[in-house]
N, CA, C and O atoms as CSV, one atom per row, in Angstrom:
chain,resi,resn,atom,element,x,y,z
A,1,UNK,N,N,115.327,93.858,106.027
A,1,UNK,CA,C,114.848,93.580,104.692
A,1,UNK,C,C,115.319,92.174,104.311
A,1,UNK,O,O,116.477,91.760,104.257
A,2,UNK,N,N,114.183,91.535,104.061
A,2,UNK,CA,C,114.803,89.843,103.648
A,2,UNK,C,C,115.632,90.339,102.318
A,2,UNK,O,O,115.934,91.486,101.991
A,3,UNK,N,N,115.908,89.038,101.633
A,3,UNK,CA,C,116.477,88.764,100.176
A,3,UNK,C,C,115.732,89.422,99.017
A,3,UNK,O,O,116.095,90.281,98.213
A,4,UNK,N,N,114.672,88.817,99.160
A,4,UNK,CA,C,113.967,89.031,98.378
A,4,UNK,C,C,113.778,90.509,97.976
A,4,UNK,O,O,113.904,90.889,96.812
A,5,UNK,N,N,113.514,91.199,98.855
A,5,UNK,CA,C,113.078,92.134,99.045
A,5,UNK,C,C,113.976,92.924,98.939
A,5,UNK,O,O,113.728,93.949,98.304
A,6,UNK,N,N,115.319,92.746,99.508
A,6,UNK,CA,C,116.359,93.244,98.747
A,6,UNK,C,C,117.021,92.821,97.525
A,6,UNK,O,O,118.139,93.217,97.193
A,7,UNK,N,N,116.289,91.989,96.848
A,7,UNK,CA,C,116.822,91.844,95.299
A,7,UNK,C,C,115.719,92.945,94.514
A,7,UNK,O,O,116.051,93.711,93.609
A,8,UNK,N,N,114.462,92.834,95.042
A,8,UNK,CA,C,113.178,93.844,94.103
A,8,UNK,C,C,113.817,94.887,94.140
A,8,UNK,O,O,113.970,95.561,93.122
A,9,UNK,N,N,114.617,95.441,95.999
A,9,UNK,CA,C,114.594,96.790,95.974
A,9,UNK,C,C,115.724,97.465,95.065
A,9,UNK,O,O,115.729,98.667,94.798
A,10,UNK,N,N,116.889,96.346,94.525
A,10,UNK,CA,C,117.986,96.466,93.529
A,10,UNK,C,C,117.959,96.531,92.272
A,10,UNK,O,O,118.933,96.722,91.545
A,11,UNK,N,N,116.501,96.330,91.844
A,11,UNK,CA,C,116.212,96.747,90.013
A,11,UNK,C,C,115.305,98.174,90.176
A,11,UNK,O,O,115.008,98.965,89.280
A,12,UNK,N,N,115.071,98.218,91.166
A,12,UNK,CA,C,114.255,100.052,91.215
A,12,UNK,C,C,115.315,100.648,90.752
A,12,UNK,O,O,116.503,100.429,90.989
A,13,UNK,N,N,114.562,101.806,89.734
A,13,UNK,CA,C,115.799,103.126,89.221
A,13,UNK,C,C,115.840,103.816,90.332
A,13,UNK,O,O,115.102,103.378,91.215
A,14,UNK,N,N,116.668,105.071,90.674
A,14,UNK,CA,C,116.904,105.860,91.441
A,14,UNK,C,C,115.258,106.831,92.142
A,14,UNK,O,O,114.707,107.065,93.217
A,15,UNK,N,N,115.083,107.106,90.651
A,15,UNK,CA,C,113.794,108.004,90.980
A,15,UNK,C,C,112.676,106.649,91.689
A,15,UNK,O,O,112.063,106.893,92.729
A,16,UNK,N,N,112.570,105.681,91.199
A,16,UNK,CA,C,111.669,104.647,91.684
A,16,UNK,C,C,111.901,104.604,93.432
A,16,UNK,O,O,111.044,104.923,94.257
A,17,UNK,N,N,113.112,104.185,93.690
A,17,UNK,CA,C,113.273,104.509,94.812
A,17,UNK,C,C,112.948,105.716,95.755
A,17,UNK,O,O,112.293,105.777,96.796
A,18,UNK,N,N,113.219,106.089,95.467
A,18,UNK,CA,C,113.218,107.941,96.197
A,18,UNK,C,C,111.188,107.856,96.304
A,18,UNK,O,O,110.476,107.990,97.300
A,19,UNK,N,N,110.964,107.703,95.478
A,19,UNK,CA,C,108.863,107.539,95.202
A,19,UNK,C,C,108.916,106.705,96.530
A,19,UNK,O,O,108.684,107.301,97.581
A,20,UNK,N,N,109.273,105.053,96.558
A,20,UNK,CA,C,109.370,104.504,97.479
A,20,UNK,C,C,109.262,104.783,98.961
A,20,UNK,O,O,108.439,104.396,99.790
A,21,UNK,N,N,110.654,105.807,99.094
A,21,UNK,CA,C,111.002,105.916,100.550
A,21,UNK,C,C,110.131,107.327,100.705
A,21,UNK,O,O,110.140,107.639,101.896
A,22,UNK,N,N,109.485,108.153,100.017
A,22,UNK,CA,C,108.613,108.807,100.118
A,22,UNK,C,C,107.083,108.566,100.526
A,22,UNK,O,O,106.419,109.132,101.394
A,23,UNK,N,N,106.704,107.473,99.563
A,23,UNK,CA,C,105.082,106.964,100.038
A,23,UNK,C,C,105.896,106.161,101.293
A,23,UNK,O,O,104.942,105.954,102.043
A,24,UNK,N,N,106.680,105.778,101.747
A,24,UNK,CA,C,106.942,105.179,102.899
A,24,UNK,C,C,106.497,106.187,104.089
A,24,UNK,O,O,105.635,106.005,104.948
A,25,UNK,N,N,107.456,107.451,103.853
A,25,UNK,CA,C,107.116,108.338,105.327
A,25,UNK,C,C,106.231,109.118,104.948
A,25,UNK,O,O,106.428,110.212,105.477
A,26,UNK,N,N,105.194,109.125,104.188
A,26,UNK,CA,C,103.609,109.851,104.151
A,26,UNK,C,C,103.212,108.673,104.877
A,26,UNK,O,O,102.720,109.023,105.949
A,27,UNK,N,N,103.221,107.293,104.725
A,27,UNK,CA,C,101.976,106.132,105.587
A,27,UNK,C,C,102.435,106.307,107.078
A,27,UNK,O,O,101.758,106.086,108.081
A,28,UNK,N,N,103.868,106.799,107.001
A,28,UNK,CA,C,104.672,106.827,108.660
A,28,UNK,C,C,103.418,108.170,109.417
A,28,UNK,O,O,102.501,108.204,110.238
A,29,UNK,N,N,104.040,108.962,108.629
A,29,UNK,CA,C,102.981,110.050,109.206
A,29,UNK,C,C,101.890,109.897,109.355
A,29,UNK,O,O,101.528,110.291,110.463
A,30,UNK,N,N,100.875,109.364,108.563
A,30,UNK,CA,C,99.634,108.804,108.684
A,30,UNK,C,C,98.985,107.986,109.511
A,30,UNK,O,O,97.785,107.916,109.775
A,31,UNK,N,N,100.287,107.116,110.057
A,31,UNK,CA,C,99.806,106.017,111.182
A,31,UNK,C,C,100.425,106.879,112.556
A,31,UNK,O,O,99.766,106.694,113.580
A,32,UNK,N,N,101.441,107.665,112.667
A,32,UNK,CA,C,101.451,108.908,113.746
A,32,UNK,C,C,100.455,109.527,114.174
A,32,UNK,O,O,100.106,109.570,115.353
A,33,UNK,N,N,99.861,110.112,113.147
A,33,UNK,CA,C,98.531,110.684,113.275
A,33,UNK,C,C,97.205,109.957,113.656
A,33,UNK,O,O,96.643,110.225,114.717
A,34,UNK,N,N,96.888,109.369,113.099
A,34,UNK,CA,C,96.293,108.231,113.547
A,34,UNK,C,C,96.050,107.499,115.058
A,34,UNK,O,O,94.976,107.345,115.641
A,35,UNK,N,N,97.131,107.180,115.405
A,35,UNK,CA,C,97.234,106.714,116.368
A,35,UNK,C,C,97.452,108.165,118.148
A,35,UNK,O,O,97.687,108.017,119.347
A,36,UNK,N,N,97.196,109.313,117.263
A,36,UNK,CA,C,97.557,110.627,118.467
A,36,UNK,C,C,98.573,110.640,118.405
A,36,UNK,O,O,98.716,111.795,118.806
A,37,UNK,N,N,99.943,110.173,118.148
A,37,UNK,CA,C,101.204,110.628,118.429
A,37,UNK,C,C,101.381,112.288,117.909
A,37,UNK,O,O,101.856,113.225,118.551
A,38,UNK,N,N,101.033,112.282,117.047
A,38,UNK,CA,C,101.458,113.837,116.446
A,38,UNK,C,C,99.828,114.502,115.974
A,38,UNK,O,O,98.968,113.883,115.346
A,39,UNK,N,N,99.759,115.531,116.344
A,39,UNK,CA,C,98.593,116.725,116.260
A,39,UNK,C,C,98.119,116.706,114.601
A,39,UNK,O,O,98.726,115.959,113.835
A,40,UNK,N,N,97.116,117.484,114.150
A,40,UNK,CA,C,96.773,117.336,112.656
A,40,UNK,C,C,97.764,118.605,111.933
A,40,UNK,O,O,98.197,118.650,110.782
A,41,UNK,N,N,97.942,119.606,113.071
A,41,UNK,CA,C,99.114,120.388,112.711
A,41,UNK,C,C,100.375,120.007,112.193
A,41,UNK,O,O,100.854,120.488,111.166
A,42,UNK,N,N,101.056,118.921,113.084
A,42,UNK,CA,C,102.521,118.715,112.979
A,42,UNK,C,C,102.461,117.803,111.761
A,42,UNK,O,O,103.330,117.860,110.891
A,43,UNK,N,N,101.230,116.796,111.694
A,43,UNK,CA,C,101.069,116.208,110.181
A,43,UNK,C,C,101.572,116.720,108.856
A,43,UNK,O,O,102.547,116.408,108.172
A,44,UNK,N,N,100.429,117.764,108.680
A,44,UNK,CA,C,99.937,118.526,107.805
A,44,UNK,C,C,101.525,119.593,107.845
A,44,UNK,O,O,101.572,120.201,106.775
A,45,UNK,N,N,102.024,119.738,108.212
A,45,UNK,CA,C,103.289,120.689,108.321
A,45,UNK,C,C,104.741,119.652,107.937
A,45,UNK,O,O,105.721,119.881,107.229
A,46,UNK,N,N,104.396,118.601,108.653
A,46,UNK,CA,C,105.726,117.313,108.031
A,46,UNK,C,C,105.482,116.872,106.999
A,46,UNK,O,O,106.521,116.749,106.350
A,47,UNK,N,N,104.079,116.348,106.140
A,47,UNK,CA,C,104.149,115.983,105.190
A,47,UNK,C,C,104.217,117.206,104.159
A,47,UNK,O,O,104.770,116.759,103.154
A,48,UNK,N,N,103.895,118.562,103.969
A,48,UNK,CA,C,104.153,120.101,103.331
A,48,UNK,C,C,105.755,119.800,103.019
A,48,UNK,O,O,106.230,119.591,101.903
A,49,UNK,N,N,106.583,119.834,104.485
A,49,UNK,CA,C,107.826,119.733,104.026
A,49,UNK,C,C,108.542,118.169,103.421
A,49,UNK,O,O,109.009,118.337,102.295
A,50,UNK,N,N,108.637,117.357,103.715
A,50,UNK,CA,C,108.705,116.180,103.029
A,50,UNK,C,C,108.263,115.956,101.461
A,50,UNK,O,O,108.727,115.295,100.532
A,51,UNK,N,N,107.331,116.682,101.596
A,51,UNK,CA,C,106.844,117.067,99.774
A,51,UNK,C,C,107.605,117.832,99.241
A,51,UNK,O,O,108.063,117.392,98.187
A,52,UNK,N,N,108.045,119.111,99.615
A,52,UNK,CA,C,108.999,119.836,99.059
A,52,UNK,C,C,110.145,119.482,99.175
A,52,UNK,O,O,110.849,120.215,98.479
A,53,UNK,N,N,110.934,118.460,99.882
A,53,UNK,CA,C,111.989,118.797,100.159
A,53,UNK,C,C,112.624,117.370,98.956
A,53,UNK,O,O,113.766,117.079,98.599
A,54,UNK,N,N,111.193,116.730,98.605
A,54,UNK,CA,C,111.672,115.711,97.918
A,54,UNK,C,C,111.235,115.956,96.544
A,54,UNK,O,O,111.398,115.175,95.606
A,55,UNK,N,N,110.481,117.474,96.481
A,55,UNK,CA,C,110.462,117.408,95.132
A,55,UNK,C,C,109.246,117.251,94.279
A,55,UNK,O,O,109.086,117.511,93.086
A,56,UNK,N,N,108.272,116.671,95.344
A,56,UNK,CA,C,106.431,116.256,94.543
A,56,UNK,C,C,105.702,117.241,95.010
A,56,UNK,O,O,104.473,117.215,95.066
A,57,UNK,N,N,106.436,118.189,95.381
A,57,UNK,CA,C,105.352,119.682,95.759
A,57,UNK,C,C,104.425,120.255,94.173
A,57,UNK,O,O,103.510,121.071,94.288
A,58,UNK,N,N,104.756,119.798,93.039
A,58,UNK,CA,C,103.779,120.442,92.139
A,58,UNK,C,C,103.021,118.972,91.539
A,58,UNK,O,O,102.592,118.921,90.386
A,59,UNK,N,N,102.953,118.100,92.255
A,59,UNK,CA,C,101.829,116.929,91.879
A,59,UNK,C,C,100.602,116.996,92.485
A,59,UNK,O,O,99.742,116.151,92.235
């Protein structure tokens, strides 16, 4: 992470963050999938839990 980027990522609130590193590993999964690394199963089953486990399971 340059400077910069670690100065933006130092005025995010807590919850801002956490949103962050969340839409981060939904695009992770997405480009997994995508690319064949992981089945539409193991997707669809990592992002289920990643949703719940962070909490945006009723959005």
């Amino acid at each position: 992470m340059d400077t910069t980027n670690q100065a933006a990522w130092e005025t995010l609130t807590p919850e801002e963050k956490r949103r962050a590193l969340y839409d981060r590993q939904v695009a992770t999964l997405k480009t997994f999938h995508e690319h064949g690394v992981i089945t539409q199963a193991q997707h669809d089953k990592s992002l289920h839990d990643l949703t719940v486990k962070m909490g945006y399971a009723d959005e």
